[in-house]
C-alpha positions in Angstrom: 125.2 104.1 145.1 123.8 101.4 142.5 121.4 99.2 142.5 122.0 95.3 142.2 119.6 93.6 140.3 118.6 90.0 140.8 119.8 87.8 139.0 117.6 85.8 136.2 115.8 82.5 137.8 116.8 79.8 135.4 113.2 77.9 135.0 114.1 75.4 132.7 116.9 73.7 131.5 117.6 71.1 128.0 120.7 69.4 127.3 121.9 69.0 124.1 124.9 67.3 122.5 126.4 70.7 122.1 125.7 72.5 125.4 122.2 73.6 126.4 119.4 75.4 126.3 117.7 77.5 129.6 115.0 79.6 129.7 115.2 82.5 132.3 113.2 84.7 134.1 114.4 88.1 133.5 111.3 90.3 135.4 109.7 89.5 138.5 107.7 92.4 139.0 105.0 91.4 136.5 104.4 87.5 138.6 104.7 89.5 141.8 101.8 92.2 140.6 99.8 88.6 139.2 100.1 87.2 142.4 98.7 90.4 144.4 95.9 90.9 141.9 94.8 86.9 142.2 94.9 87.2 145.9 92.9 90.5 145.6 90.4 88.6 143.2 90.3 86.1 146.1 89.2 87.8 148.6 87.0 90.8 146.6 86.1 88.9 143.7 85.7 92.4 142.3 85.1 92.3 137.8 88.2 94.7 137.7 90.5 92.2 139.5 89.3 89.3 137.7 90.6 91.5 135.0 93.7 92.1 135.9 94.0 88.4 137.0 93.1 87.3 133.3 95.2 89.9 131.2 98.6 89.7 133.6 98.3 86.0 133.1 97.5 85.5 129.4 100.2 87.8 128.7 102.7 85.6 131.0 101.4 82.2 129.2 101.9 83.4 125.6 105.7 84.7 127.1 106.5 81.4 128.5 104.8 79.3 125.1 106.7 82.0 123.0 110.2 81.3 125.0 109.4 77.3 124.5 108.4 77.7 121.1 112.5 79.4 120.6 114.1 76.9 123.1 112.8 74.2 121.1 112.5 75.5 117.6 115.6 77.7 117.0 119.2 76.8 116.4 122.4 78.3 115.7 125.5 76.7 114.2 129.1 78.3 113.3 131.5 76.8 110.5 135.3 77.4 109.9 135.4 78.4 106.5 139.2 79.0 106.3 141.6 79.0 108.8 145.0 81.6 109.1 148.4 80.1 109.4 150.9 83.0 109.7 150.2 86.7 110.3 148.4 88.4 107.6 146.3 85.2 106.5 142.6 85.5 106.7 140.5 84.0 108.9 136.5 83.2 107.3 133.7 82.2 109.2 129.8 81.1 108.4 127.1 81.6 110.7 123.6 80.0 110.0 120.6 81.0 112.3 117.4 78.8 111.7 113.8 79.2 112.7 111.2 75.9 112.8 109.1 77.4 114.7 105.7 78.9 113.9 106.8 82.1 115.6 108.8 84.7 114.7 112.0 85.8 116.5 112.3 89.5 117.1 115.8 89.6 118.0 118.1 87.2 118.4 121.7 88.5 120.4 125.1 86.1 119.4 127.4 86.3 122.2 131.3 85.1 121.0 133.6 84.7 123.8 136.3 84.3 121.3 139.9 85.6 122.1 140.8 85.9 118.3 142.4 89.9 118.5 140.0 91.8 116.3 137.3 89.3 115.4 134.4 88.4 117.1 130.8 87.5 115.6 128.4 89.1 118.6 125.2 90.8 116.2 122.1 91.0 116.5 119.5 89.3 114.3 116.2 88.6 113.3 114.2 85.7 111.2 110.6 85.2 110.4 108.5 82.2 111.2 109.9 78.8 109.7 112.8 81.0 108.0 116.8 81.1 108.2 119.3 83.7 108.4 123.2 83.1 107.0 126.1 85.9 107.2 129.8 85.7 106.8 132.4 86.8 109.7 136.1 87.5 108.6 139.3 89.2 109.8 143.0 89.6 109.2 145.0 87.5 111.7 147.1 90.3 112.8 149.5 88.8 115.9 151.0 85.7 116.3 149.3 82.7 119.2 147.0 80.0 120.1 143.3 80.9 120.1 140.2 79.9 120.5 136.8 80.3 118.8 134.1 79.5 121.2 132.4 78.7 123.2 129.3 81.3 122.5 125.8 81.8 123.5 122.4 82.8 121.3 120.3 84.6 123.4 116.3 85.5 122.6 113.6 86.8 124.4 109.8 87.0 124.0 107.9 90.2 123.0 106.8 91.6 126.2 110.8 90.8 127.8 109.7 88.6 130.5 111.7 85.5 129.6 115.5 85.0 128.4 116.3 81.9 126.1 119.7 81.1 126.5 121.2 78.7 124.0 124.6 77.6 125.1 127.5 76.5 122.9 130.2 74.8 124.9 132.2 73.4 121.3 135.7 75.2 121.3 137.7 75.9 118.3 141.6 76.3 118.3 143.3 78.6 116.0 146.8 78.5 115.3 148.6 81.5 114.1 152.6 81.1 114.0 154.7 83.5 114.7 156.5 85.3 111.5 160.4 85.3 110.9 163.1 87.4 110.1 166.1 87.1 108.1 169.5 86.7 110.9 172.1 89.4 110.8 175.4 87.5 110.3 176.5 88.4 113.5 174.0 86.6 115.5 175.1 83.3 114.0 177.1 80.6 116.3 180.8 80.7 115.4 182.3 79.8 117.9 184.7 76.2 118.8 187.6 74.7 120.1 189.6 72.1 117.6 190.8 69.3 119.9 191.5 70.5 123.4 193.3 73.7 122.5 193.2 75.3 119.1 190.7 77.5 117.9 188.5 77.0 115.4 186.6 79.4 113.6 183.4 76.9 112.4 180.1 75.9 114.2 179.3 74.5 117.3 181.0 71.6 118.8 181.0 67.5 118.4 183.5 64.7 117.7 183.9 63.0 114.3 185.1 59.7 113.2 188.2 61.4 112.6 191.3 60.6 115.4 193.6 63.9 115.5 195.5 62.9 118.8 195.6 60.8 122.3 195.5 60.6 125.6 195.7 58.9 129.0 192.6 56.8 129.4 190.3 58.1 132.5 187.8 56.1 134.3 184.7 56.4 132.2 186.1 56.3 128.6 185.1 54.6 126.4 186.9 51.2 125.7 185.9 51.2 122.0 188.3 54.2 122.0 191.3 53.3 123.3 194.4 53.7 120.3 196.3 50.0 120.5 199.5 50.5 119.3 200.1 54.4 121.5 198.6 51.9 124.7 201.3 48.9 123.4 204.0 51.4 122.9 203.8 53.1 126.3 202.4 50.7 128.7 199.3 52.5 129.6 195.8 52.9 127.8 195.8 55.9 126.1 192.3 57.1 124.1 191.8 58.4 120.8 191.0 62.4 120.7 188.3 63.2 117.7 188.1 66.3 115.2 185.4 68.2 116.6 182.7 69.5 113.8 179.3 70.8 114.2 177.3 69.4 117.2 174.2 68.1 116.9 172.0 69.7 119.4 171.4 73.3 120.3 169.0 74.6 122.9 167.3 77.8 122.7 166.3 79.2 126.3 164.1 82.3 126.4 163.4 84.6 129.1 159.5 85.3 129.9 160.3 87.1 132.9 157.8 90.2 132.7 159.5 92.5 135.0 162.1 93.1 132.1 160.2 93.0 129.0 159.2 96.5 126.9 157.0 98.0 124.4 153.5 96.6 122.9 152.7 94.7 119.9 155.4 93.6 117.2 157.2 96.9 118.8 158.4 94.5 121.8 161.1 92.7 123.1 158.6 89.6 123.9 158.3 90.1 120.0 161.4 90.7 118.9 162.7 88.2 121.1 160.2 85.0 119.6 161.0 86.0 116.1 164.8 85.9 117.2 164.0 82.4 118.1 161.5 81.4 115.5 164.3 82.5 113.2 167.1 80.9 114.4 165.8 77.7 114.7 165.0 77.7 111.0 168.7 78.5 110.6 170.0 75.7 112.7 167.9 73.4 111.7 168.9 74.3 108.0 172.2 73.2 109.0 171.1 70.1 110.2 171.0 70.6 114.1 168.6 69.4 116.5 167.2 72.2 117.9 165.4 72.4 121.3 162.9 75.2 123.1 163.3 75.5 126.8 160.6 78.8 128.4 159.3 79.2 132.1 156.2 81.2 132.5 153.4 80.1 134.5 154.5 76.7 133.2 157.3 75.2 131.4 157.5 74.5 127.9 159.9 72.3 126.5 160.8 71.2 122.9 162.9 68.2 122.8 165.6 69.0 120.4 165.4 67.1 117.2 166.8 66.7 113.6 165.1 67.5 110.8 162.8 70.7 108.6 159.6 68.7 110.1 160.5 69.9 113.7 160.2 73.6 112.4 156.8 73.4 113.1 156.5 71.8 116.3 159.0 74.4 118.1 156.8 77.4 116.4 153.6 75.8 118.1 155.3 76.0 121.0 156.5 79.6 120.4 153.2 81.2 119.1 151.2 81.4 122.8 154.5 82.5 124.9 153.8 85.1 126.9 155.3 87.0 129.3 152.3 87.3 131.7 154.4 86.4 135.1 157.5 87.7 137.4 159.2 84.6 136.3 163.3 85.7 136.7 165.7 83.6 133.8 167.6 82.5 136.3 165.3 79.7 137.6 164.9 78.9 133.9 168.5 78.1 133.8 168.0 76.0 137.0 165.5 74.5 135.4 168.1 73.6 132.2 170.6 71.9 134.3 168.8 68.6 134.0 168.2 69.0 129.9 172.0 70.3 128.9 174.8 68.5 128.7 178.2 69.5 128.6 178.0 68.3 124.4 174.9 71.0 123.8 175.1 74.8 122.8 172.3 76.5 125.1 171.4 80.0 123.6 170.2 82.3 126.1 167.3 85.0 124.6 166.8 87.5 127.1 166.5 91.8 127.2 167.8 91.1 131.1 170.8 92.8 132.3 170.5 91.5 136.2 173.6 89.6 137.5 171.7 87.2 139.0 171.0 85.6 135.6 174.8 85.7 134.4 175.7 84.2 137.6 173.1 81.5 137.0 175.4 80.4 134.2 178.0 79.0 136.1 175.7 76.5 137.3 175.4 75.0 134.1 177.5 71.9 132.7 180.5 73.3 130.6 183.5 72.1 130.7 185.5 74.6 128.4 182.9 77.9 128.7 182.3 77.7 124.9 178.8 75.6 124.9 176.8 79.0 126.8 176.0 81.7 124.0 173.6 84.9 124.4 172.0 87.2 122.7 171.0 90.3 124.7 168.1 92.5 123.5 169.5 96.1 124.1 166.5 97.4 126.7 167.7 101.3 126.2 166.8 100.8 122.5 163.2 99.9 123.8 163.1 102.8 126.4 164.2 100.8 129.2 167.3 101.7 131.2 171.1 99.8 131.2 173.3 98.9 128.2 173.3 95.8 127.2 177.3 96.6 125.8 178.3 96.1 129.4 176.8 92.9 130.5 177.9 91.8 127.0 181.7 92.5 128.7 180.9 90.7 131.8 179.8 87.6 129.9 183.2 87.8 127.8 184.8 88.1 130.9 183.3 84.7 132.2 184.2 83.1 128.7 180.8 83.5 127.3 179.8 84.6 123.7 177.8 87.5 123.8 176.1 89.8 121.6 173.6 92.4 121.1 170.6 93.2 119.2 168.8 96.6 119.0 165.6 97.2 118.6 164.1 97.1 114.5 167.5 95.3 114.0 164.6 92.2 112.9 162.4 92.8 110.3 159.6 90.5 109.9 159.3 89.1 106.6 155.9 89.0 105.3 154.9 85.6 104.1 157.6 83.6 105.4 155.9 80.5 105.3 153.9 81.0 101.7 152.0 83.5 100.0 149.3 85.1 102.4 145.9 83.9 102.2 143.1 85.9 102.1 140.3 87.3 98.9 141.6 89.3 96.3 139.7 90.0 93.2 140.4 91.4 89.5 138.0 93.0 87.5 138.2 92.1 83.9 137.3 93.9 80.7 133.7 92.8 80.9 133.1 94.0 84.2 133.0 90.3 85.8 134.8 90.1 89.0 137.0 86.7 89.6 138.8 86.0 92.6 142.6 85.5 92.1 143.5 84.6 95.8 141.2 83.0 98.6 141.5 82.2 102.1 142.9 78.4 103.0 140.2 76.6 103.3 139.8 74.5 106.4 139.9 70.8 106.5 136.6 69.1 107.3 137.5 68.0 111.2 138.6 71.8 111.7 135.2 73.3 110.9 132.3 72.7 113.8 128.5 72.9 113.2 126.6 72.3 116.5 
């Protein structure tokens, strides 16, 4: 059976622009022996109470001046010294501890509640009276995502360990590390279209040009800016101007965070494997001048409104670097979601290592007209360890008159340094023994650094 222990009685409490300060009471069993000894001196008046009286209390004063003395006199601060943009950058951090006080500090415990995979600055230190102490924290960004430095705590105690100073850090730091890329397999590319109403065409994805390659009847919702005067003079009747169809200007990427049917850990997962499939094609399409759109459902949905352009690269890998699949979230109430974002003139790719019907079925909900604006890209779960082939729903999709195809797992190979050379120290030694740094971190811009 254990043993709770009480919790520390918070005596004292500062605010400061950056958090705040308490001081604690961590034991009570040397105020609860005081008090019995003054009320023995009290009644007895006995020399060896009167004693006990004066020692147990000088030693609790100079605890509590001692714990003021740090809650007043001591400060910490942090500052970003470079900050990682893609995996394998390096990530450099300064951490100043500084004493004004007459007293020494004995120990002084950092407490980093940091998500940062792999770095965290939690030490403990000590300084001298009216002295300073300054160390460096770095690490190797090593998976993609959204994280946080902060907030933290500094933690000190007097000498006999009655009292707990607790400063408190509330300043958060966000850390951005985008996910890497890989280069496509040609198979994964859109090719599919439809020239006109009937003929195939073997080209991208589908949208009407200036170019008039035939007419027809005019329906109610046309547009009259269309209409072909002399076929409508010549037969009576309006008749509307059909247009060459070339590559259409927005594509929408749907991804499926559904936990139930992801596999594996790390960059060795189809979560993994399935944002770099993403990260990657957008690059592609946007390459090609598409606007490209993100649509995920999670705990919450994120949405990337699909835009022209290389800029837009970088707003649809924020969005992809913190996706997670943390929740039972099934694709097809993603795809519900969709209906009010596609239209019948968009391409919607579906990302997904799912092989439930439910899903495929969740397609015919969707606007298109002519079944070729509805693409997918399976990841095979059997190449991960899960069960199913992904061949099979592949058929059923072609069977609906959807595009399907299948990647396996290590088909994508991250490329290192997709987005630049990787940041971190490297040194050369020359002939004279001097050591020069050929390669540093990237430094972070003043308003990214913090120093409480």
């Amino acid at each position: 059976m254990s043993i709770r222990l009480p919790r520390p009685l918070i005596l004292l409490r500062y605010d400061r622009a950056d958090g705040f300060t308490t001081i604690e009471l961590r034991r009570y069993f040397p105020f609860v022996v005081f008090i019995m000894l003054l009320l023995l001196y009290l009644f007895s008046t006995t020399e060896e109470a009167a004693m006990g009286v004066t020692t147990l209390g000088a030693v609790l004063l100079i605890g509590f001046l001692w714990a003021q003395s740090m809650a007043h006199g001591v400060t910490a601060k942090r500052q970003l010294l470079s900050v990682a943009m893609q995996v394998g950058d390096e990530l450099e951090e300064r951490i100043f501890l500084e004493n004004t006080s007459t007293l020494p500090i004995l120990w002084a415990e950092f407490v980093d509640h940091a998500n940062l995979p792999g770095y965290n600055v939690a030490s403990v230190r000590a300084a001298e009276s009216l002295g300073s102490r300054r160390w460096t924290a770095r690490t190797i960004c090593s998976r993609r995502g959204v994280y946080q430095l902060g907030p933290w705590e500094l933690k000190l105690g007097d000498p006999f360990g009655l009292f707990l100073v607790r400063h408190t850090y509330t300043e958060i730091q966000e850390i951005l590390v985008y996910p890497p890329m890989a280069q496509l397999p040609r198979h994964l590319f859109p090719t599919s279209g439809t020239l006109g109403e009937h003929r195939p065409l073997h080209q991208a994805l589908n949208a009407n040009t200036v170019n008039a390659i035939s007419t027809r009847p005019y329906h109610p919702g046309d547009s009259l800016r269309h209409l072909h005067w002399p076929t409508t003079a010549r037969r009576d009747h309006p008749y509307i101007k059909n247009f060459e169809p070339e590559a259409t200007s927005t594509v929408w990427l749907i991804l499926d965070l559904d936990a139930t049917v992801h596999l594996g850990e790390g960059i060795d997962s189809t979560v993994e494997t399935m944002v770099i499939l993403a990260a990657s094609l957008a690059y592609e399409m946007l390459h090609r001048r598409l606007a490209v759109g993100i649509l995920a459902s999670n705990e919450q949905l994120t949405v990337v409104s699909p835009i022209r352009g290389h800029a837009n690269i970088w707003t649809i890998l924020r969005a992809l670097a913190p996706l997670q699949p943390t929740h039972p979230s099934p694709i097809s109430h993603t795809l519900e979601k969709a209906q009010s974002l596609l239209s019948p003139r968009h391409l919607a790719f579906i990302l997904t290592p799912s092989l439930d019907i439910a899903w495929v079925k969740a397609l015919n909900r969707l606007p298109k007209p002519s079944g070729t604006n509805i693409e997918a890209i399976l990841i095979d779960p059997a190449s991960f360890g899960g069960k199913g082939q992904a061949k099979d729903c592949a058929l059923r999709l072609a069977e609906m008159g959807i595009r399907a195809r299948v990647i396996q797992r290590g088909e994508l190979q991250p490329i290192d340094a997709a987005y630049g050379e990787l940041r971190r120290w490297k040194f050369r030694v020359l002939g004279t023994g001097r050591v020069v740094p050929i390669s540093k971190p990237r430094s972070a811009l003043p308003s990214q650094g913090w120093a409480p």
